[in-house]
C-alpha positions as a LaTeX table, in Angstrom:
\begin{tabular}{lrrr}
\hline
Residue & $x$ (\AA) & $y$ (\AA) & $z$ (\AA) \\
\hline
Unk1 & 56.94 & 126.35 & $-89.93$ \\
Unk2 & 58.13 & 123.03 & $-89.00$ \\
Unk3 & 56.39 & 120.75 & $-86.64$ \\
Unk4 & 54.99 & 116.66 & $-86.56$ \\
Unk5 & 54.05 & 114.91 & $-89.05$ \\
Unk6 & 52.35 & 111.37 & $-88.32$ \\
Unk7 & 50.48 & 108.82 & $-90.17$ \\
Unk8 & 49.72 & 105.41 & $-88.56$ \\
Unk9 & 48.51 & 104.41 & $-92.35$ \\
Unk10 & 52.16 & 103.96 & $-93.47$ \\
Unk11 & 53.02 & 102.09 & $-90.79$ \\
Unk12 & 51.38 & 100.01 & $-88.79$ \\
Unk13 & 47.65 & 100.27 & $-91.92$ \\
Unk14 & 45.69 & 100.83 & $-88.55$ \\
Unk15 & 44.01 & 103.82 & $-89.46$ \\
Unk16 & 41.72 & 105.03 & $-85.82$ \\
Unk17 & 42.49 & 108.11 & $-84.46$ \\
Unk18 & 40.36 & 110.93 & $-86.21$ \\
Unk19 & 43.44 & 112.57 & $-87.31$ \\
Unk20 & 44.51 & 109.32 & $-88.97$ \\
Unk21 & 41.55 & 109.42 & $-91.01$ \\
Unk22 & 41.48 & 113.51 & $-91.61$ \\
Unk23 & 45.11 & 112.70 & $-93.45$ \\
Unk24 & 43.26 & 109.77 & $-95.44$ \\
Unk25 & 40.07 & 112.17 & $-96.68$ \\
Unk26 & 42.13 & 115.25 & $-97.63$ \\
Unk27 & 44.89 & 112.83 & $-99.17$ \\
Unk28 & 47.89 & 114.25 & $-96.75$ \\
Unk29 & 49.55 & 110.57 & $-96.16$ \\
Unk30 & 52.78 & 111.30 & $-97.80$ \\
Unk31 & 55.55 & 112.38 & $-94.83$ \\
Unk32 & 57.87 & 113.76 & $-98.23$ \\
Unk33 & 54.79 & 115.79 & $-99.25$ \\
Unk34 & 53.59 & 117.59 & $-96.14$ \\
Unk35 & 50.17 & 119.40 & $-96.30$ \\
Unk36 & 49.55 & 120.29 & $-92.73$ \\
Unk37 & 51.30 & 119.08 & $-89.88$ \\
Unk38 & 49.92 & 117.06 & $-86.65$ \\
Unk39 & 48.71 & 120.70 & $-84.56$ \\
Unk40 & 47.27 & 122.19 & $-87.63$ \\
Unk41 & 44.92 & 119.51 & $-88.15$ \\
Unk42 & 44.17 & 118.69 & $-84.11$ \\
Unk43 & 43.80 & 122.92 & $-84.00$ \\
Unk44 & 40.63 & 122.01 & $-87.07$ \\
Unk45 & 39.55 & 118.73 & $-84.88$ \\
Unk46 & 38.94 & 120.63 & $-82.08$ \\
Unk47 & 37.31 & 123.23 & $-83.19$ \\
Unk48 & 34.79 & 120.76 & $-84.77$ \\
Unk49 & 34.26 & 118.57 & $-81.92$ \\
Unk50 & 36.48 & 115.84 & $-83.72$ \\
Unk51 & 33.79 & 115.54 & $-86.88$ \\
Unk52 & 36.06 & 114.25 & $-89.09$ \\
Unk53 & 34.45 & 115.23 & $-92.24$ \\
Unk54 & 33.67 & 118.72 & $-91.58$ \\
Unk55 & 37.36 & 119.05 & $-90.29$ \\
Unk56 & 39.04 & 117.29 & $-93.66$ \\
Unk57 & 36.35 & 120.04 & $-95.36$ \\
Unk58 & 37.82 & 122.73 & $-93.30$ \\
Unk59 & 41.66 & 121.96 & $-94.45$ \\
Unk60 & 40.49 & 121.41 & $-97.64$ \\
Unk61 & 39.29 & 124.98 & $-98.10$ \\
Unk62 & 43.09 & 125.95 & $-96.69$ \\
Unk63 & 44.64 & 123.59 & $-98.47$ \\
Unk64 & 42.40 & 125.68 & $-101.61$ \\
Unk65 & 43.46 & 129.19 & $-99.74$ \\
Unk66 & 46.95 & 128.50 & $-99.72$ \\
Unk67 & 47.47 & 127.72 & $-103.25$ \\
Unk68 & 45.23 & 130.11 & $-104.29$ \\
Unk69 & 48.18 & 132.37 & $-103.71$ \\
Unk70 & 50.47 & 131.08 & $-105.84$ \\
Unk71 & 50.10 & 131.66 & $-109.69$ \\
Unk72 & 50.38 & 129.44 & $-112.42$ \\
Unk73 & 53.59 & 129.34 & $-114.83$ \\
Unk74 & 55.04 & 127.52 & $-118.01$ \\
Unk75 & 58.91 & 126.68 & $-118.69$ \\
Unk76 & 60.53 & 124.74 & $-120.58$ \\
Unk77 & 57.28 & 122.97 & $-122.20$ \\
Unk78 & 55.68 & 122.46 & $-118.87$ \\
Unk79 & 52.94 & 124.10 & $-117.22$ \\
Unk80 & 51.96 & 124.32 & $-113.61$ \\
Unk81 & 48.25 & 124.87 & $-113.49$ \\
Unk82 & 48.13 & 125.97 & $-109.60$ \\
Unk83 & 44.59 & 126.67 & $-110.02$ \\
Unk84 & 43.68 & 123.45 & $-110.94$ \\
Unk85 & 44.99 & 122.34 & $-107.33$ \\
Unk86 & 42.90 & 125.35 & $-105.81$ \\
Unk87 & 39.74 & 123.83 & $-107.69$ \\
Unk88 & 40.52 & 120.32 & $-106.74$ \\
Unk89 & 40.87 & 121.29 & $-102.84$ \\
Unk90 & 37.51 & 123.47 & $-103.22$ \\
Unk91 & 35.78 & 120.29 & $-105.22$ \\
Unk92 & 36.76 & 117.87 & $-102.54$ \\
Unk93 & 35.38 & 120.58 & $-99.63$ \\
Unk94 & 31.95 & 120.53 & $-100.96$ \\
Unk95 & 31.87 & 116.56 & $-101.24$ \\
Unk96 & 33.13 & 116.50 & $-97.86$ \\
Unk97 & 30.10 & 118.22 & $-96.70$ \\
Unk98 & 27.82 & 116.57 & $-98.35$ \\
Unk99 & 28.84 & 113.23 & $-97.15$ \\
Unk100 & 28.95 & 114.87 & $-93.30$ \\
Unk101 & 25.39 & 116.36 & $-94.22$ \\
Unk102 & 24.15 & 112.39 & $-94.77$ \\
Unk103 & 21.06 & 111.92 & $-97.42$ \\
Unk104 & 18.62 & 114.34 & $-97.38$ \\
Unk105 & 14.91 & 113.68 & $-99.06$ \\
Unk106 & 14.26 & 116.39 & $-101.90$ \\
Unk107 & 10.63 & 116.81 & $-102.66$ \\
Unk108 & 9.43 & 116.29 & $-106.47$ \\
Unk109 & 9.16 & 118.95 & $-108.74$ \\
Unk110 & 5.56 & 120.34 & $-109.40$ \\
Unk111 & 3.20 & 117.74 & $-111.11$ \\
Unk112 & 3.38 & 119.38 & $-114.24$ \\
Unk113 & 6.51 & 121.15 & $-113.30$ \\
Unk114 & 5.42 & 124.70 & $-113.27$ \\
Unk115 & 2.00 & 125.15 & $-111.90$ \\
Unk116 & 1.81 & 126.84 & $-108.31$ \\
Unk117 & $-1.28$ & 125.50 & $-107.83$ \\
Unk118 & $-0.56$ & 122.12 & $-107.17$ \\
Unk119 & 0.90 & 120.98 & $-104.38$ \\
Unk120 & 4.32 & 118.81 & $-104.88$ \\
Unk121 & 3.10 & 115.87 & $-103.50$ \\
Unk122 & $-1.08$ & 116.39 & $-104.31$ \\
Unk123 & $-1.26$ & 113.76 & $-106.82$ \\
Unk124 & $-2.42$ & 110.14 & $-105.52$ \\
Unk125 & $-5.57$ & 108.61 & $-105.64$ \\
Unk126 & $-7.07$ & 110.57 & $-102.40$ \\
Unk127 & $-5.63$ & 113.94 & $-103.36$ \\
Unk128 & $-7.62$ & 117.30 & $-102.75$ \\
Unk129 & $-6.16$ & 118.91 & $-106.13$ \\
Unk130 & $-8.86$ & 118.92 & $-108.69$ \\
Unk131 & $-6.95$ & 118.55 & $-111.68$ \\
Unk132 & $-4.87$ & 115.19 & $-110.53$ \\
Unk133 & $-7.01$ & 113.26 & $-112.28$ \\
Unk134 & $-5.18$ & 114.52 & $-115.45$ \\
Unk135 & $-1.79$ & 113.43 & $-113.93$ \\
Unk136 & $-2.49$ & 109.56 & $-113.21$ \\
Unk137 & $-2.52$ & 107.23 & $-115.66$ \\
Unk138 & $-5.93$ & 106.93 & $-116.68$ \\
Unk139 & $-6.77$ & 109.44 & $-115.00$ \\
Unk140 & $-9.11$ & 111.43 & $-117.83$ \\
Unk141 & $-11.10$ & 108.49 & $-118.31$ \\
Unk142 & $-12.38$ & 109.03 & $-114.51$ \\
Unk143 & $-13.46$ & 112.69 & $-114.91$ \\
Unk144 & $-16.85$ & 113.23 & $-114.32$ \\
\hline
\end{tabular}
C-alpha cells in the first residue's frame, strides 16, 4: 500500500494539526521509515473525534498488531527481537491512555490495611470508627 506521508515537524518545526502531533506521540516522523501513512492515521482521528492521545494509542496497538506477526530471527551474530518492538508499541498504548485519562484520585488503603471494618477514609479527629483512636498519633493516650 502506498499513499502520503507528511510531517510539518521536519520542515517547517510547526507542529499543529492533530495528525502532526499523532506522528510525534507514536514516534512516526521519519518519511524513510514509514509507519502509517496520512489516511491511516486521519481514518484513527476520526473515529476518535480528533483526541489525539487515544488515536496515537489506537496506532500504537497496530503498530503492536502488525509486528506481532512477524517472528524474531538471528544471523550472522545478530538478532532481531521483533517482540521487543510488539512490547514497546503495547507499553507506549497504555501510557497513552493514561495520559488521555488525566489524574485520577485513588483512595488510601484501609487504616490498618486489611480490616473491612474501617472505612478508607474514617480516621480523623471527628471520625465515627471506634477504634481510630488507635490509628492517630497519640491516639491511645485519649481512650477512655
Amino acid at each position: 500500500m502506498a499513499g502520503t506521508f507528511s510531517y510539518a515537524g521536519t520542515a517547517s518545526g510547526d507542529i499543529t494539526t492533530a495528525r502532526d502531533k499523532v506522528r510525534l506521540e507514536v514516534g512516526d516522523t521519519d518519511s524513510g521509515a514509514v509507519l502509517f501513512y496520512d489516511d491511516e492515521i486521519d481514518v484513527y482521528l476520526n473515529s476518535r473525534a480528533d483526541n489525539v492521545l487515544l488515536t496515537a494509542a489506537d496506532l500504537c496497538d497496530a503498530a503492536a498488531t502488525r509486528y506481532a506477526r512477524r517472528f524474531s530471527f538471528s544471523t550472522d551474530g545478530q538478532k532481531f527481537d521483533l517482540a521487543a518492538v510488539t512490547k514497546a508499541f503495547q507499553d507506549r498504548a497504555r501510557q497513552l491512555r493514561a495520559r488521555a485519562r488525566g489524574v485520577q484520585t485513588v483512595e488510601a488503603t484501609r487504616v490498618d490495611g486489611y480490616s473491612d471494618d474501617v472505612g478508607n477514609q474514617d480516621v480523623g479527629e471527628n471520625a465515627t470508627n471506634p477504634r481510630q483512636n488507635f490509628y492517630v498519633v497519640g491516639g491511645v493516650d485519649r481512650l477512655p
